[in-house]
TIDRENTOR-328585 format. One record per atom (N, C-alpha, C, CB): residue in one letter; x, y, z. Coordinates in steps of 0.001 Angstrom, whole numbers, padded with zeros to 6 digits, always signed. Glycine has a CB too. Example, Ala and Ser with C-alpha at 12.3 -4.5 7.8 and 13.67 -1.06 7.14 Angstrom:
A+013190-005690+007800/A+012300-004500+007800/A+013200-003300+007800/A+011308-004473+009046/S+012850-002250+007080/S+013670-001060+007140/S+012900+000030+007870/S+014084-000598+005725/
end
This chain:
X-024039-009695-019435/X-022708-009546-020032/X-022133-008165-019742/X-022769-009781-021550/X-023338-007169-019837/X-022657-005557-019336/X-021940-005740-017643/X-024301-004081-019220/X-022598-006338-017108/X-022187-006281-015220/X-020889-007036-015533/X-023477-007344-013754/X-020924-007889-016085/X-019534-008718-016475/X-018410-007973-016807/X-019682-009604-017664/X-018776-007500-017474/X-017623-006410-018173/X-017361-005165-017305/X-018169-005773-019711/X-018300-004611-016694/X-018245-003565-016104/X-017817-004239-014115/X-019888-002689-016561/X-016858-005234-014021/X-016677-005735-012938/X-015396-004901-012215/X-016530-007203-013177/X-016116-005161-010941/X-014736-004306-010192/X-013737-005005-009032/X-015376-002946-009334/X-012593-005270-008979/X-012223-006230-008131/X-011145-005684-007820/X-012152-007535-008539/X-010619-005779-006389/X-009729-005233-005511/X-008853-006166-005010/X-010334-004606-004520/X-007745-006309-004965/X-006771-007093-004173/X-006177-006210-003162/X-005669-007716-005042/X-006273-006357-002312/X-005717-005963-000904/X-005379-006987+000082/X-006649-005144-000227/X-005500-006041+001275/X-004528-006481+002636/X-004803-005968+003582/X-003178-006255+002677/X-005634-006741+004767/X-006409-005871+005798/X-005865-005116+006446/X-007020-006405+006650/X-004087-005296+006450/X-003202-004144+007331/X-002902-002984+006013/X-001383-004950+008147/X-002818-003115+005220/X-002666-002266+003872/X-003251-001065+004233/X-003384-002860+002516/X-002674-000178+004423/X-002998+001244+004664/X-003390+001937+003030/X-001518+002041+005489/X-003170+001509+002460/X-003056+001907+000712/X-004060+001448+000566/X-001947+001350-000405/X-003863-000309+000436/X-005023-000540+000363/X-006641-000187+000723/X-004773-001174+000585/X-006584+000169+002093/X-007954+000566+002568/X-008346+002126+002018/X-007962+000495+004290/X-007615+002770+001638/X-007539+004008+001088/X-008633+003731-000364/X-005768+004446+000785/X-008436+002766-000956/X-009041+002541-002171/X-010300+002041-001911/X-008316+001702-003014/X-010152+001013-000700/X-011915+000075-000532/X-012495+001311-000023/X-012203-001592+000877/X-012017+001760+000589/X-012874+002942+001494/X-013322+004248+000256/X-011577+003761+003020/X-012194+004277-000759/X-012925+005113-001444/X-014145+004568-002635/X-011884+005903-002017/X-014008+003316-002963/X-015114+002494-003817/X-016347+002423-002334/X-014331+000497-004559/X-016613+002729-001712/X-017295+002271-000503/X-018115+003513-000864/X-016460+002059+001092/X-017064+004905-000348/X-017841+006427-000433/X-018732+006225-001825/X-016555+007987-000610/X-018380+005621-002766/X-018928+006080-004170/X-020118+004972-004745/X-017536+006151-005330/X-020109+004285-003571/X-021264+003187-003761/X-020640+002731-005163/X-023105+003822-003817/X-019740+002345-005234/X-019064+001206-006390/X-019163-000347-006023/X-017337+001476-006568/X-019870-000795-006580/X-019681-002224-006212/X-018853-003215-006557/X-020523-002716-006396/X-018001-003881-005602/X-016972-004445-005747/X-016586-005674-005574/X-016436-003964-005313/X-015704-006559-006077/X-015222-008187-004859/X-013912-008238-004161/X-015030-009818-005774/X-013912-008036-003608/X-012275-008026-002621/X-011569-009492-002450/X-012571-007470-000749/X-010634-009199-002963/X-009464-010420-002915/X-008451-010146-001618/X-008417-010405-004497/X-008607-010762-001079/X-007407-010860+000548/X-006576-011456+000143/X-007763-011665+002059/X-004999-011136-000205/X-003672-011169-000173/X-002970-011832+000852/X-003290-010049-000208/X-002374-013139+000393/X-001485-013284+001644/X-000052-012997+000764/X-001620-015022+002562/X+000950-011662+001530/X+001895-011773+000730/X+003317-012611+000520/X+002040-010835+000760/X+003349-013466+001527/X+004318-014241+001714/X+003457-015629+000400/X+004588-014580+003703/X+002411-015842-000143/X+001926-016762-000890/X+000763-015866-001870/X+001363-017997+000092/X+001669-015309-002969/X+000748-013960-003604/X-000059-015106-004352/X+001673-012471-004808/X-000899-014709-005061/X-001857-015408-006170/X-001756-014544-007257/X-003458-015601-005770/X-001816-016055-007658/X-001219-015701-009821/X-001697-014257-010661/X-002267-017174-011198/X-003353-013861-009945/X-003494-012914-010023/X-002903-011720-010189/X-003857-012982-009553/X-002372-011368-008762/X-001527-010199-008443/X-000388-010270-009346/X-001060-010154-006962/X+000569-011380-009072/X+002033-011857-010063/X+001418-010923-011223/X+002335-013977-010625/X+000145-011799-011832/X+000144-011763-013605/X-000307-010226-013954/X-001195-013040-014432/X-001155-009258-013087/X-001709-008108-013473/X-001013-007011-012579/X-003246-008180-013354/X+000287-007283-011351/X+001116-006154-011264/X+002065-007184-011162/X+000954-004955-010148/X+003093-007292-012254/X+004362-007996-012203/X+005875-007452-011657/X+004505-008331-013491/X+005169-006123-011798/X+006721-005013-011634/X+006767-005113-010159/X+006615-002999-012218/X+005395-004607-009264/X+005807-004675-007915/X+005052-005514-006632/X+005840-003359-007611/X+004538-006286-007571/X+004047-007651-007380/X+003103-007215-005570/X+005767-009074-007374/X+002673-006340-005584/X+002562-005295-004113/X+000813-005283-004360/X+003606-003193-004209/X-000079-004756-003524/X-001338-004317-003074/X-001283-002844-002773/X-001774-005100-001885/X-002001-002039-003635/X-003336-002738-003847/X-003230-002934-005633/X-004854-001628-003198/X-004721-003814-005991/X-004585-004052-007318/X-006308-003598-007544/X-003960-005782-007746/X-006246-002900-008379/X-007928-002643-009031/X-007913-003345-010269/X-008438-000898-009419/X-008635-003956-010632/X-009318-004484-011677/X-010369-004080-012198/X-009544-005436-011505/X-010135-003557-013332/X-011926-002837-013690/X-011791-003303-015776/X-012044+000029-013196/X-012583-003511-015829/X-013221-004741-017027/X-012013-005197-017636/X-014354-004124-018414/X-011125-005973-016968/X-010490-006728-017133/X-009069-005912-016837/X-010845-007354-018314/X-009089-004729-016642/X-007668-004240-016810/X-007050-003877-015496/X-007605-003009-017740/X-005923-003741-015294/X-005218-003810-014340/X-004810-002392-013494/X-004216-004496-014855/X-004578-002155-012760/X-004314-000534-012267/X-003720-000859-010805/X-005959+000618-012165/X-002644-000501-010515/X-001635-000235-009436/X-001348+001266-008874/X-000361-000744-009965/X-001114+001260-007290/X-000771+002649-006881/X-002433+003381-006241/X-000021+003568-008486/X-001811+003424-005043/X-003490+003693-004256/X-003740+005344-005233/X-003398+004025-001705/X-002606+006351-005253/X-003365+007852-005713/X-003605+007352-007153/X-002270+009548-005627/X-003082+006810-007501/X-003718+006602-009362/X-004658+005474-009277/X-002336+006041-010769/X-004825+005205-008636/X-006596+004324-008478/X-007500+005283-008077/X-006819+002973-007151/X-007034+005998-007276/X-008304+007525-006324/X-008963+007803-007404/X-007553+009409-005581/X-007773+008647-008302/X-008022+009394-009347/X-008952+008896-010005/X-007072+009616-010062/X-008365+007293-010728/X-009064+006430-011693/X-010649+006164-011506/X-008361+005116-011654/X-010852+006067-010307/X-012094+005733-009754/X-012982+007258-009692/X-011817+004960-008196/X-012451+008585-008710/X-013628+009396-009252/X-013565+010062-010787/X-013816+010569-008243/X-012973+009657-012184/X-013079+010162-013148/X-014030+009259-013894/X-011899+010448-013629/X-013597+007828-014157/X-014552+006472-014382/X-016075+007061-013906/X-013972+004919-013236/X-016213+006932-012618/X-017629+007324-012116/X-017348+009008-011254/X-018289+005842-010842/X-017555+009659-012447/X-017876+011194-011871/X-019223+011261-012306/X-016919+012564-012500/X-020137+010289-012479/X-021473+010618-012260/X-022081+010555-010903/X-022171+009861-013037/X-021072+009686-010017/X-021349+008924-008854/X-020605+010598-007778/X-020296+006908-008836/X-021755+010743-006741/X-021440+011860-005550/X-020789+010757-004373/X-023144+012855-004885/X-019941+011359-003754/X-019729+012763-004103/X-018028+012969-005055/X-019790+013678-002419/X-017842+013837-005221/X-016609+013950-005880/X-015795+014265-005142/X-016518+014687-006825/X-014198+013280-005108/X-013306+012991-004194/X-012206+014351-004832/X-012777+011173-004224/X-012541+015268-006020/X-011432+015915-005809/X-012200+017161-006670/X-009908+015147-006318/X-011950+018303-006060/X-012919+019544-006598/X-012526+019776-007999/X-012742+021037-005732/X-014043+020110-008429/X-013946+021027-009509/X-013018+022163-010506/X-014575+021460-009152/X-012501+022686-009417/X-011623+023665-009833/X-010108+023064-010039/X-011680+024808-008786/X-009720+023608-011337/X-008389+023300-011826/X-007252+023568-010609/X-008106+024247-013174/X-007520+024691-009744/X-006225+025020-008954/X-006493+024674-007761/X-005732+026418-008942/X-007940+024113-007412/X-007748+023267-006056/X-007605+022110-006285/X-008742+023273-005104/X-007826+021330-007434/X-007490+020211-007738/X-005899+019917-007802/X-008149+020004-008857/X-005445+020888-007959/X-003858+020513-008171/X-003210+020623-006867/X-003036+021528-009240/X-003827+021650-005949/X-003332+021466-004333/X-003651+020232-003510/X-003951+022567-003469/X-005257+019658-003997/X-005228+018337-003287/X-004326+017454-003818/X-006473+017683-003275/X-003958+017681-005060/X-002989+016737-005258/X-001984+016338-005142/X-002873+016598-005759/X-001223+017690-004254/X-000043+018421-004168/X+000062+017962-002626/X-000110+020141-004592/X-001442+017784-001428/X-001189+017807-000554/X-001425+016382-000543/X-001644+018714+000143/X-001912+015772-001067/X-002358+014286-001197/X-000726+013242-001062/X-003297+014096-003030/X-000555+013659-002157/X+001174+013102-002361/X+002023+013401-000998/X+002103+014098-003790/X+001945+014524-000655/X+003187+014542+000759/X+002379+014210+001642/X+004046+016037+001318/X+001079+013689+001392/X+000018+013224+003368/X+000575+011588+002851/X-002911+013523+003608/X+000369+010656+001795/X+000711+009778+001676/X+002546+009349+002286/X+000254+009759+000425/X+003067+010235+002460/X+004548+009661+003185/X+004031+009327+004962/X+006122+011268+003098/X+003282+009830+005472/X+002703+009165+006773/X+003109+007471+006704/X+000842+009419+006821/X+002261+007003+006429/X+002072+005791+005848/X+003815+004990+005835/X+001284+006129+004206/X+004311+005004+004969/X+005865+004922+004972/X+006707+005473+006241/X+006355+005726+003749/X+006791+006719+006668/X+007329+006635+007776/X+006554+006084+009211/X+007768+007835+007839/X+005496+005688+009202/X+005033+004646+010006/X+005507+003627+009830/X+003931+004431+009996/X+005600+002898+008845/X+006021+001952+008836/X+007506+001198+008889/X+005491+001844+008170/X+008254+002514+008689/X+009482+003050+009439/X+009419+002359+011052/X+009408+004909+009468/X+008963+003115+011577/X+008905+003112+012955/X+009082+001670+013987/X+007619+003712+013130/X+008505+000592+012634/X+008269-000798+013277/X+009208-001674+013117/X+007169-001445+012848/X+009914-001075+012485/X+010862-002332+011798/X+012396-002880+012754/X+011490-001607+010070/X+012561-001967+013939/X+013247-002373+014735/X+013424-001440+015899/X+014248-002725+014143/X+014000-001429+017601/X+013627-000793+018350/X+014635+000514+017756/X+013662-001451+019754/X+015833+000282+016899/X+016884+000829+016980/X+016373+002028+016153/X+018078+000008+016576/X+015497+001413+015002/X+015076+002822+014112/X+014284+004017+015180/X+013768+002304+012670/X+013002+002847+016084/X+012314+003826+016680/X+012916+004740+017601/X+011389+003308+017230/X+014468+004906+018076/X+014898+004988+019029/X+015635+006216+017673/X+015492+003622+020031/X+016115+005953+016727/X+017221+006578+015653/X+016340+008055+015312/X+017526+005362+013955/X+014918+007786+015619/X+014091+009103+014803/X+013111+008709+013776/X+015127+010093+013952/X+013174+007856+013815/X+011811+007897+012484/X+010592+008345+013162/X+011331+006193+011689/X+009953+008050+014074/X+008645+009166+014495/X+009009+010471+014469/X+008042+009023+015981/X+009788+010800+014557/X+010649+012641+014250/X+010275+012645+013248/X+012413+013115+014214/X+010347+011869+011750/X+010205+012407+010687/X+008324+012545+009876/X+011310+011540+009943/X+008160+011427+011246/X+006294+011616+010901/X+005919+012753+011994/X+005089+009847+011309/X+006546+013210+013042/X+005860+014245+013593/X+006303+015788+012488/X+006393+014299+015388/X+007288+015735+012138/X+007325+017047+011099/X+006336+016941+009516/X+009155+017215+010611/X+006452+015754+008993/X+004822+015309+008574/X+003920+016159+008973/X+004279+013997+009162/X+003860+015719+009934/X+001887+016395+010486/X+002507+017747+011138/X+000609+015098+012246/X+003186+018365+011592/X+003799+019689+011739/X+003508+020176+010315/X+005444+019694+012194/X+003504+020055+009121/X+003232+020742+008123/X+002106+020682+007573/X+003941+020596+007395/X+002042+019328+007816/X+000245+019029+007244/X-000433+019921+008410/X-000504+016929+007340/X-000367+019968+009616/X-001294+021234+010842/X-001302+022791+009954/X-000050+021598+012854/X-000337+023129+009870/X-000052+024457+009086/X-001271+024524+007826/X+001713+024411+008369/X-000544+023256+006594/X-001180+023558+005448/X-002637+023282+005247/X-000534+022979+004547/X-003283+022100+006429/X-004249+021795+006356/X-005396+023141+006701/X-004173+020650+007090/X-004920+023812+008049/X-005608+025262+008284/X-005602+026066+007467/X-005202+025977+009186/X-004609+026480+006461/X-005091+026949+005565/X-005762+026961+004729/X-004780+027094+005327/X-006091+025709+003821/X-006601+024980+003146/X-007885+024902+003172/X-006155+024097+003270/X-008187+024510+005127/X-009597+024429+004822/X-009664+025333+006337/X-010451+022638+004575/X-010015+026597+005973/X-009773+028190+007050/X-010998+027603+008172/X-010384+030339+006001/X-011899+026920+007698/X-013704+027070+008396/X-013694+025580+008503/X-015349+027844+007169/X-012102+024960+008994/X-011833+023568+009785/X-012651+022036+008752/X-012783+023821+011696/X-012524+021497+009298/X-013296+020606+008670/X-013531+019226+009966/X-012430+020178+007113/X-014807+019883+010939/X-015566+018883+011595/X-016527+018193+010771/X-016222+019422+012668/X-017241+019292+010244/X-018728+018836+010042/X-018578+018057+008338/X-020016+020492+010135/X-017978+016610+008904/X-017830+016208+008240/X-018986+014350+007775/X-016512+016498+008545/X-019195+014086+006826/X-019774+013014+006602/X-019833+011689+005287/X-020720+013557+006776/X-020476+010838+005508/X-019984+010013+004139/X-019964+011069+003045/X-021085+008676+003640/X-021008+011376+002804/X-021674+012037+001275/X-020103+013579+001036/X-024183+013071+001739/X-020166+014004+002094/X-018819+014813+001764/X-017533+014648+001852/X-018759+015679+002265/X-017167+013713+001701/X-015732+013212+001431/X-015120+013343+000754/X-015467+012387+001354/X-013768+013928+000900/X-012946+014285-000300/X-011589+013233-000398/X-012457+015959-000144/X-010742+013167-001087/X-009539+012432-001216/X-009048+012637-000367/X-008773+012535-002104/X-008209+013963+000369/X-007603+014245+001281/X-008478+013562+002255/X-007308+015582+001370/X-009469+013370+002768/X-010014+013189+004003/X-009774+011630+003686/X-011608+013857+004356/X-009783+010873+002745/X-009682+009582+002428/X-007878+008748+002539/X-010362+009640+000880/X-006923+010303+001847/X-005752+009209+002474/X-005223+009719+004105/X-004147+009232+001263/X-005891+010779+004635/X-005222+011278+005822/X-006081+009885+006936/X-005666+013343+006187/X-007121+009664+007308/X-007521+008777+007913/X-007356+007364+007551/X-008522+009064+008037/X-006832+006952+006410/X-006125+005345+006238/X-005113+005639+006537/X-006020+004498+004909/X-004202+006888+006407/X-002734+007049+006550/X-002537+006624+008411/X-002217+008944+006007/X-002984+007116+009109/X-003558+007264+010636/X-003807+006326+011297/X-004641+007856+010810/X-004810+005769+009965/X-005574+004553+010591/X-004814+003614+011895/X-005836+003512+009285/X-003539+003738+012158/X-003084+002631+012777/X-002456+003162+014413/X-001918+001921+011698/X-002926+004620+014071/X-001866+005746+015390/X-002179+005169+016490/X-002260+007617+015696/X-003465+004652+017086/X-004099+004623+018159/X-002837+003272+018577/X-005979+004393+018021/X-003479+002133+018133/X-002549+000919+018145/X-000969+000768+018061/X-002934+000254+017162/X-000724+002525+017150/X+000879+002292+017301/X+001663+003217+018068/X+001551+002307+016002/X+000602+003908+019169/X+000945+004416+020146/X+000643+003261+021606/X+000213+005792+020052/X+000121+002683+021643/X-000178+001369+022979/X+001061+000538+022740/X-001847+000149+022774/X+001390+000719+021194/X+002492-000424+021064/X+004199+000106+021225/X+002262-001128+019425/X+003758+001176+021125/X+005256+001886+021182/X+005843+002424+022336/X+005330+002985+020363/X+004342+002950+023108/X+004131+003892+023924/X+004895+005595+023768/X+004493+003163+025100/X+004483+005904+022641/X+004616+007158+022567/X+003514+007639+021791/X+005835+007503+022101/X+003255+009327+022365/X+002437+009919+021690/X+002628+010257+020190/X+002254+010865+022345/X+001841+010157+019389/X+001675+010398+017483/X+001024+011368+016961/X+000930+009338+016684/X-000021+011159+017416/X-000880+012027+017275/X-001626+013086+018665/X-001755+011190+016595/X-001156+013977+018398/X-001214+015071+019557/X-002299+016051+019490/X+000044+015899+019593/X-003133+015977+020489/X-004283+017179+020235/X-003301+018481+020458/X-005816+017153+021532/X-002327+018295+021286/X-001869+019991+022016/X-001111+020253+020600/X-000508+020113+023875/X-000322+019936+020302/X+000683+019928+019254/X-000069+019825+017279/X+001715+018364+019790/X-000885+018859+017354/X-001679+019219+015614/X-003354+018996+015962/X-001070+017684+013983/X-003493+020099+016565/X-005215+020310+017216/X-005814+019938+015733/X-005829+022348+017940/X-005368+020743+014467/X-006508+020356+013638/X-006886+019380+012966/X-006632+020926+012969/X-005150+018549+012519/X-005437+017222+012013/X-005822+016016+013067/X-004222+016830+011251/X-005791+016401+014668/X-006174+015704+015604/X-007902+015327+015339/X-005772+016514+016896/X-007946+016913+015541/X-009724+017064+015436/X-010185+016210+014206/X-010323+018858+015117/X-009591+016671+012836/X-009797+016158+011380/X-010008+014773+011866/X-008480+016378+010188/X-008951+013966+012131/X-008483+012247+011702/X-010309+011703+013168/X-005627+011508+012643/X-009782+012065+013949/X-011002+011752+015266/X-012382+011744+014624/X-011073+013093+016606/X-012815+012775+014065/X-014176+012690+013546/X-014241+011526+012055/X-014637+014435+013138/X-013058+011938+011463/X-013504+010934+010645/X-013311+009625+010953/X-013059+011084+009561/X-012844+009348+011974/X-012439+007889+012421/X-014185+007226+013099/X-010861+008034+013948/X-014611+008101+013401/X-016455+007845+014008/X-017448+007631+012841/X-017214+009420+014902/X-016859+007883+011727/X-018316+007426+010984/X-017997+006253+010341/X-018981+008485+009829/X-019202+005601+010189/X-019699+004499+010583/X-018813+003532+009011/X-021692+004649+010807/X-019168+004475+007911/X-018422+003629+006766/X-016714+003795+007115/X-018860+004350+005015/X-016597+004443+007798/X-014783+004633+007905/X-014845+003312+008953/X-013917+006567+008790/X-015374+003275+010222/X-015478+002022+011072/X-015371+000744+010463/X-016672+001985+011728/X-016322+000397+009533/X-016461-000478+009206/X-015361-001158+008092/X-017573-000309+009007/X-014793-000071+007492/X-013291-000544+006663/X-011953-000806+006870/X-012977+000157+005941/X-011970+000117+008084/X-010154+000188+008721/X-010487-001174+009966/X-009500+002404+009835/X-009151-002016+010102/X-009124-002707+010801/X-009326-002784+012385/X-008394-002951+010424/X-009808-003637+013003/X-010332-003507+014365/X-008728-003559+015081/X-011592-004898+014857/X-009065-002719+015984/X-007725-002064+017110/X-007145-003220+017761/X-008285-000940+018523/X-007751-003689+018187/X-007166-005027+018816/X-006639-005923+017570/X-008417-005921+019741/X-006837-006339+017070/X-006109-006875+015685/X-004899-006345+015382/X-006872-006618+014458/X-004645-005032+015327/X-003534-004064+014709/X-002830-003987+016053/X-004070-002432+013980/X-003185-003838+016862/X-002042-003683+018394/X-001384-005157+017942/X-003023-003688+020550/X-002064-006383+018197/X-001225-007299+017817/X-000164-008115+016532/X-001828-007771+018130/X-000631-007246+015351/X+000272-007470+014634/X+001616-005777+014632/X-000650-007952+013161/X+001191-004689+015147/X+002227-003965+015041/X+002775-004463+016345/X+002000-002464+014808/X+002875-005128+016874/X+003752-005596+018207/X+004466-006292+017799/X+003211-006250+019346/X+004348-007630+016435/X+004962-008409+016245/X+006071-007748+015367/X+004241-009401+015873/X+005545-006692+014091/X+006437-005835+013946/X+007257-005453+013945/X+006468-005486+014075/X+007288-004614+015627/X+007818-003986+016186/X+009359-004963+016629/X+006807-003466+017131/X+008973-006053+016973/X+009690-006862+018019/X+010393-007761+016531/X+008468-007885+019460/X+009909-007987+015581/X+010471-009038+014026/X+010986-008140+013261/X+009228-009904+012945/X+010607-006919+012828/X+011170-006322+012141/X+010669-006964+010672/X+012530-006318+012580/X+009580-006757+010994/X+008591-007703+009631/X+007877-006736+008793/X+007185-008848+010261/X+008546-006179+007067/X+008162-005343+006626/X+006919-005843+005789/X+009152-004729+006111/X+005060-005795+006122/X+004709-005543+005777/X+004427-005185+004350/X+004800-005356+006384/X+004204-005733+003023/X+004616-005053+001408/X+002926-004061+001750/X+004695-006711-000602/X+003122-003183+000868/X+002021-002342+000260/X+002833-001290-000702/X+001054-001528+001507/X+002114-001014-001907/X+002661+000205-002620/X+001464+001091-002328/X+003044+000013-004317/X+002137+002570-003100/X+001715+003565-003203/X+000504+003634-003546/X+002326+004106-003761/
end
């Protein structure tokens, strides 16, 4: 009856950039979970009945209660289990408030990507302009932030930031073959280049973000339908 109660269940969306932000962070924290796959054109009563306002993915469920919004699930999840390593957001009161600070403006990636697909006219109008000044600031603030880089990186040390910048991303590779323009630039954001690359190689990040060939073919359709995709925050 305790495992019962203490159940954890996810509604998502294998293109859900939000979404994977959350499985991937119940993944880092060895949370055990059941994943519900979303079709959003045919939601289930579920989703309707426990986010009614934006009827959107992702949805956490934890002993019965409902929770919407990928950064207020992050949160929800390493405070619930801050017994569980590693901890997705430091200790300290005033770095905690900068990841949170940088967390919130790395999450607009995501949105102006998804910008980008919705017709040739936008991609042509500037919306990758407004994700390359994105990561033009995130290059800046991220070097500061973390002075001694952040390669040597692995499951057990994972932080939030490293959790929404590589779901935010997750899709660059595929939505540069599909666009044919460069996104992500080693010459131009060497560090979040370096950052997103390494974390894109380990093995629990592999195994959560969607396979490339999959995502080339639905951001093509995208691209060409002008098919917005739902996910919230």
């Amino acid at each position: 009856m305790e495992e019962e109660n203490d159940r954890v269940t996810l509604h998502g969306m294998w293109i859900s950039t939000y979404a994977k932000k959350v499985e991937l962070a119940l993944k880092i924290k060895g949370i055990a979970f059941d994943y519900v796959e979303e079709d959003l054109s045919n939601k289930s009563s579920l989703l309707l009945k426990y986010n009614p306002i934006h009827k959107k993915v992702p949805l956490l469920l934890h002993r019965g209660k409902p929770l919407s919004e990928s950064l207020v699930i992050l949160e929800y999840i390493d405070e619930t289990w801050n017994n569980l390593q590693p901890l997705l957001l430091p200790e300290d009161p005033y770095e905690r408030a900068t990841v949170r600070l940088w967390a919130s403006y790395c999450l607009q990636i995501s949105d102006t990507m998804k910008k980008a697909f919705i017709s040739a006219r936008d991609v042509e109008g500037g919306a990758f302009d407004e994700l390359f000044e994105i990561l033009k600031v995130m290059e800046e603030g991220m070097k500061d932030f973390f002075p001694g880089g952040r390669s040597k990186i692995c499951a057990e040390n994972l932080g939030l930031l490293d959790i929404i910048i590589v779901c935010s991303l997750a899709t660059y590779k595929a939505a540069e073959e599909v666009v044919g323009t460069k996104i992500l630039d080693p010459e131009k954001n060497p560090f979040v280049y370096s950052w997103v690359t390494t974390l894109l190689e380990l093995p629990l990040v592999k195994e959560t973000l969607p396979p490339h060939d999959k995502l080339v073919s639905r951001l093509d359709f995208i691209k060409k339908n002008g098919f917005r995709f739902q996910s919230n925050i």
